[in-house]
C-alpha positions in Angstrom: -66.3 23.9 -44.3 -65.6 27.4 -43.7 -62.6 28.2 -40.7 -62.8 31.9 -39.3 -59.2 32.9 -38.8 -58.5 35.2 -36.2 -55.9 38.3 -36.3 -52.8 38.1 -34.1 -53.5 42.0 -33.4 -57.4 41.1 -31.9 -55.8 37.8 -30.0 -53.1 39.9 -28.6 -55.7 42.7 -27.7 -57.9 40.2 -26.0 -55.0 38.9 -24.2 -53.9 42.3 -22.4 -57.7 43.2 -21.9 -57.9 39.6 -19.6 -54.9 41.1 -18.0 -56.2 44.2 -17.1 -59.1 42.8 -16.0 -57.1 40.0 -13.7 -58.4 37.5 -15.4 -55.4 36.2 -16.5 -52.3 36.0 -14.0 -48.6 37.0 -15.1 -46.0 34.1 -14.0 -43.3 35.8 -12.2 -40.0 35.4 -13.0 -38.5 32.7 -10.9 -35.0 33.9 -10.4 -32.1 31.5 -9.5 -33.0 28.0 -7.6 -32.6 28.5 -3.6 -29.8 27.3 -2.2 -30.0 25.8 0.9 -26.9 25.1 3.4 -25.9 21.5 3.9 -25.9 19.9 6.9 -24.2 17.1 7.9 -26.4 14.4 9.1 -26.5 13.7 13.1 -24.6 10.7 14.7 -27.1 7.8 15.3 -27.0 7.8 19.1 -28.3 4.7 20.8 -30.6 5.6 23.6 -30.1 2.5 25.5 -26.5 1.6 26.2 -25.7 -2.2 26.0 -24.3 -3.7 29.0 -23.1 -7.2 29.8 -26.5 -7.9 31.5 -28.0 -7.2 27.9 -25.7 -9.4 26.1 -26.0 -12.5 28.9 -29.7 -12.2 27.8 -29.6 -12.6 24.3 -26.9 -15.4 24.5 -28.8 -16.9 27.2 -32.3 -16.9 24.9 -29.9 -19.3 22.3 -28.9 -21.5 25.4 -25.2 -19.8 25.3 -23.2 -18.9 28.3 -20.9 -16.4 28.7 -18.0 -16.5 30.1 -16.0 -13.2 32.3 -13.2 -12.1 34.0 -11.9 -12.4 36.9 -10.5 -16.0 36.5 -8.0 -18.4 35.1 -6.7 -17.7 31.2 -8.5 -19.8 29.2 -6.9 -21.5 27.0 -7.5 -23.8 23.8 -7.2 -28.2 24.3 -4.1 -27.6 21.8 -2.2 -25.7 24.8 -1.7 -29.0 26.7 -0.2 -30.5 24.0 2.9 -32.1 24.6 5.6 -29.8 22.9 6.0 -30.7 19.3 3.7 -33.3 19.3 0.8 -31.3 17.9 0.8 -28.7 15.2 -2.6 -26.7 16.1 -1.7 -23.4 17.4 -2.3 -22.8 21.4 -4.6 -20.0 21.8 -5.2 -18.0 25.2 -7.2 -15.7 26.6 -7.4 -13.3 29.6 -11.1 -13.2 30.6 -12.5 -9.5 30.9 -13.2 -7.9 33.9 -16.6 -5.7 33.7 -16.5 -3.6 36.8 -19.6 -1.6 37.8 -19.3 2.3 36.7 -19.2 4.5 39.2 -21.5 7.6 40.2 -25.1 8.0 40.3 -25.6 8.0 36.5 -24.0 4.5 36.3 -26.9 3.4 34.7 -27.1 5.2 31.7 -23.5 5.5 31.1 -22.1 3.3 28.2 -19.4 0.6 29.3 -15.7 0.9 27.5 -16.3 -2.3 26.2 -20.0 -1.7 24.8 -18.8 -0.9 21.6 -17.6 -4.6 21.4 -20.6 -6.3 23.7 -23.0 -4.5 21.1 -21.2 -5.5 17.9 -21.1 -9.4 19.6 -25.0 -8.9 20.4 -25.6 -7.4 17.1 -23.8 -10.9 15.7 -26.0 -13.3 17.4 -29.3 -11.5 16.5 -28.8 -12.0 13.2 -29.2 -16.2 13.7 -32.1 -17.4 14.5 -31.6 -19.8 17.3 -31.7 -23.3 15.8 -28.6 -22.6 13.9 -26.8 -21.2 16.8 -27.9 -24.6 18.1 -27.2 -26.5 15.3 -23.4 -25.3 15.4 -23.6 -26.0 19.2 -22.4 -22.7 20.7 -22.5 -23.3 23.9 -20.3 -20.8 25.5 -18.8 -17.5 24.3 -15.5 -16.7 26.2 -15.8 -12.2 26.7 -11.0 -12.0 25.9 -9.5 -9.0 27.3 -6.7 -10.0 25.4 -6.5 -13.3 23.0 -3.2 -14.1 21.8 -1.5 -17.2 19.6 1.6 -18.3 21.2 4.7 -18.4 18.6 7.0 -19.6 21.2 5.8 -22.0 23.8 8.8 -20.8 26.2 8.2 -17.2 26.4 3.9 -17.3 25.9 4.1 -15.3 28.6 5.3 -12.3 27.0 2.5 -9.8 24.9 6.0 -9.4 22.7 6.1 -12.7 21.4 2.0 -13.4 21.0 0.1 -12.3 18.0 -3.4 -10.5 19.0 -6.4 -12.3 16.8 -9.7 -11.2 16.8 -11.7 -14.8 17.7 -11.8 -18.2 17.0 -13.8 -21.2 17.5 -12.3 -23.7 19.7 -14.3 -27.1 18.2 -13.3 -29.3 21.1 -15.4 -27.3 23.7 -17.6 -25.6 21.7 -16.8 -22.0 22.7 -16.3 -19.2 20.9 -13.8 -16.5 21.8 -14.2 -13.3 21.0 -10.8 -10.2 21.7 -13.0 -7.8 23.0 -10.3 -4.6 22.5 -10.8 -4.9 18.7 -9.6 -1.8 17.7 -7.2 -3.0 15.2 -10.0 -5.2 13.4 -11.8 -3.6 10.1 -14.6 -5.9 10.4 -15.7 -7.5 13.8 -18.8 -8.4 12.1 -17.0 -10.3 9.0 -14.8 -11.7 11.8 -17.4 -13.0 14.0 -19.5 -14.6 11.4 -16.0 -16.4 9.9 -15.7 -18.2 13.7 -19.6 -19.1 14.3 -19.5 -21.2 10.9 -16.4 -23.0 12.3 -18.3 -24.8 15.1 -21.3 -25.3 12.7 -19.3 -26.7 9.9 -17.3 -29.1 12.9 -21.1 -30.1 13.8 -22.7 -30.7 10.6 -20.3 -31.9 8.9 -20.3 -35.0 6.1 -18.7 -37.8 8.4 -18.1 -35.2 10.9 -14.8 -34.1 9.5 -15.0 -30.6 8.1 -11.4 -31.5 7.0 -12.7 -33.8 4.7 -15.7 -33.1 2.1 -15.6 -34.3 -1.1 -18.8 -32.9 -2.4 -16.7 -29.1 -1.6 -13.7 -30.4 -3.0 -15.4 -31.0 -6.2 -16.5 -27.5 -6.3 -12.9 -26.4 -6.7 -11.2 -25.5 -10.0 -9.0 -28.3 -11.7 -5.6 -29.1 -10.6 -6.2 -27.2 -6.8 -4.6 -28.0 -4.0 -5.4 -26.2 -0.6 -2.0 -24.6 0.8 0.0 -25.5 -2.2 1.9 -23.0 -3.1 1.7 -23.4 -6.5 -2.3 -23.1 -6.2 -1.5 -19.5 -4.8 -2.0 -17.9 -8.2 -5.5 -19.6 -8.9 -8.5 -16.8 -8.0 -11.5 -18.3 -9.4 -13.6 -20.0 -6.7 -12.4 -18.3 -3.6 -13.7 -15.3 -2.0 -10.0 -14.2 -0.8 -6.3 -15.8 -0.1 -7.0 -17.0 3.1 -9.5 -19.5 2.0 -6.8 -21.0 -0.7 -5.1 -22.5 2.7 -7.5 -25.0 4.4 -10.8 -26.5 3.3 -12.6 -25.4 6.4 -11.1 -21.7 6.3 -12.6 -21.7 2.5 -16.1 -22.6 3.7 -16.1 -20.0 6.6 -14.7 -17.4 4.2 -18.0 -18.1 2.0 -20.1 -18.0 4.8 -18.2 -14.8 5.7 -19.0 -12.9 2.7 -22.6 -14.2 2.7 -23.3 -12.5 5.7 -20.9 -9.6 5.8 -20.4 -8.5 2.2 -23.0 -10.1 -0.2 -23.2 -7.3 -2.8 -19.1 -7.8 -3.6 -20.0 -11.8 -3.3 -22.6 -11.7 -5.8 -20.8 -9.0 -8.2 -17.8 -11.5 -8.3 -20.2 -14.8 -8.9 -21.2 -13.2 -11.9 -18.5 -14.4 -13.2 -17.3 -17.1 -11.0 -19.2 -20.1 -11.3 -16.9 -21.8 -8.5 -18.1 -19.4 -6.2 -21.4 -19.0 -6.7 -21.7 -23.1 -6.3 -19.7 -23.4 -3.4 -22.1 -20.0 -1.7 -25.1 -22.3 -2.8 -23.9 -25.0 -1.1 -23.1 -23.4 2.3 -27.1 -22.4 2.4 -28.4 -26.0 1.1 -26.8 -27.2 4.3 -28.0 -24.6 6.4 -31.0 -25.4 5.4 -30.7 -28.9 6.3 -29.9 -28.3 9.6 -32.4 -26.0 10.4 -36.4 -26.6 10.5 -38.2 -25.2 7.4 -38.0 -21.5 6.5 -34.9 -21.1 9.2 -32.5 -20.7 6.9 -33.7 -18.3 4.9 -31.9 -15.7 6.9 -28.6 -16.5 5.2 -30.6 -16.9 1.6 -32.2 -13.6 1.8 -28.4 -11.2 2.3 -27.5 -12.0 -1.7 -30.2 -11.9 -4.2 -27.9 -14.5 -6.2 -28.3 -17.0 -4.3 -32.2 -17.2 -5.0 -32.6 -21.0 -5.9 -31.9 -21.6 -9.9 
């Protein structure tokens, strides 16, 4: 078969004829990219302050009370200890005091503490409310100050105390919770660490979170909890603290389920220890929920999907 070939003179006349004609449109020449200035993003404002009112209602909804300033220091059951007869720590804290604000905009003015009564409220929204009734928080005492005492004879003094962030007492099922954080890096972390106490005291195998043999077994070879010469073993824990106390270990997990997931899972990649022990934490969740409950904890780490 025959092919007619075409000039490049006629194909170029055609071409500027089309041209002419405006047929055919010319692409400009589109210069250098914009630039465009950047602007920095705007700070998340939260329209709706949160008050204590606010938080009394969401504890409330879980059947927790709160409890305020002014009144007694509370303090921990290991506090009426006789002297040397107990080694838990005594724990005490000054109730805050949540004056009203004054002026006519009172309303709509955020409290100096609603950084810290939002972060708490933030907390317990992220349970669902059987497994805040599961770990049997009952009440959450609001600490202007919460101290350790290091020296039963001068607990008075802020000099000899050390500041903590929360705890959970077990024996009355309160949480407290130092309101002036300032100092702490991760209320959150902190928060969820505590919560798990009083669930692991109420769920517990045998009701001892002290002693679980199916977590022990989970543990690498050789591993004693606060022996020193278990300090140098890393495998299975998610940071030093947990090497010191079986219960600290499974609130640690729990910790870095629900604060820091991504750095859990990156490290269970190679920990098998780790990723077990995480697995375990959830199965038991689980149980003590009802169906589908416990997923909330399940769904922060993709690597804890069931096997």
């Amino acid at each position: 078969m025959a092919r007619c070939l075409l000039r490049p003179t006629f194909v170029r006349g055609i071409a500027f004829a089309l041209v002419l004609a405006g047929c055919v449109r010319i692409a400009p020449d589109a210069g250098p990219p914009p630039s465009y200035p950047t602007l920095e993003s705007d700070r998340r404002v939260e329209p709706n302050p949160m008050d204590l009112a606010d938080l009394r209602s969401i504890a409330g909804a879980a059947s927790i009370s709160l409890e305020v300033g002014p009144g007694p220091i509370v303090s921990t059951q290991s506090c009426a200890d006789t002297p040397g007869a107990s080694s838990r720590p005594c724990y005490r804290c000054t109730l805050a005091v949540f004056e009203p604000l004054p002026g006519p905009a009172a309303g709509q003015t955020a409290h100096p503490l609603e950084g810290a009564l939002r972060t708490l409220a933030t907390t317990l929204l992220a349970y669902p409310h059987s497994f805040l009734r599961a770990a049997r928080v009952e009440r959450i005492a609001l600490c202007r100050k919460l101290v350790a005492d290091t020296d039963e004879s001068t607990s008075a003094s802020a000099d000899t105390a050390h500041h903590i962030a929360g705890l959970a007492e077990g024996s009355a099922w309160r949480l407290m919770v130092n309101l002036d954080h300032r100092d702490l890096e991760h209320p959150y972390a902190t928060l969820h660490h505590e919560i798990f106490h009083l669930f692991d005291r109420a769920t517990a195998p045998g009701g001892n979170p002290q002693r679980d043999a199916a977590w022990e077994r989970l543990n690498p070879r050789g591993f004693r909890y606060g022996d020193p010469a278990s300090a140098t073993i890393y495998t299975g824990f998610v940071n030093d603290y947990a090497k010191t106390d079986i219960a600290e270990d499974k609130a640690s997990v729990f910790e870095f389920v629900m604060s820091f997931p991504a750095e859990l899972c990156a490290r269970a990649v190679d920990d098998p220890f780790l990723l077990a022990k995480a697995r375990l934490v959830l199965s038991r969740i689980e149980v003590a929920v009802p169906p589908g409950l416990g997923e909330f904890a399940r769904r922060k780490a993709s690597c804890l999907a069931p096997p």
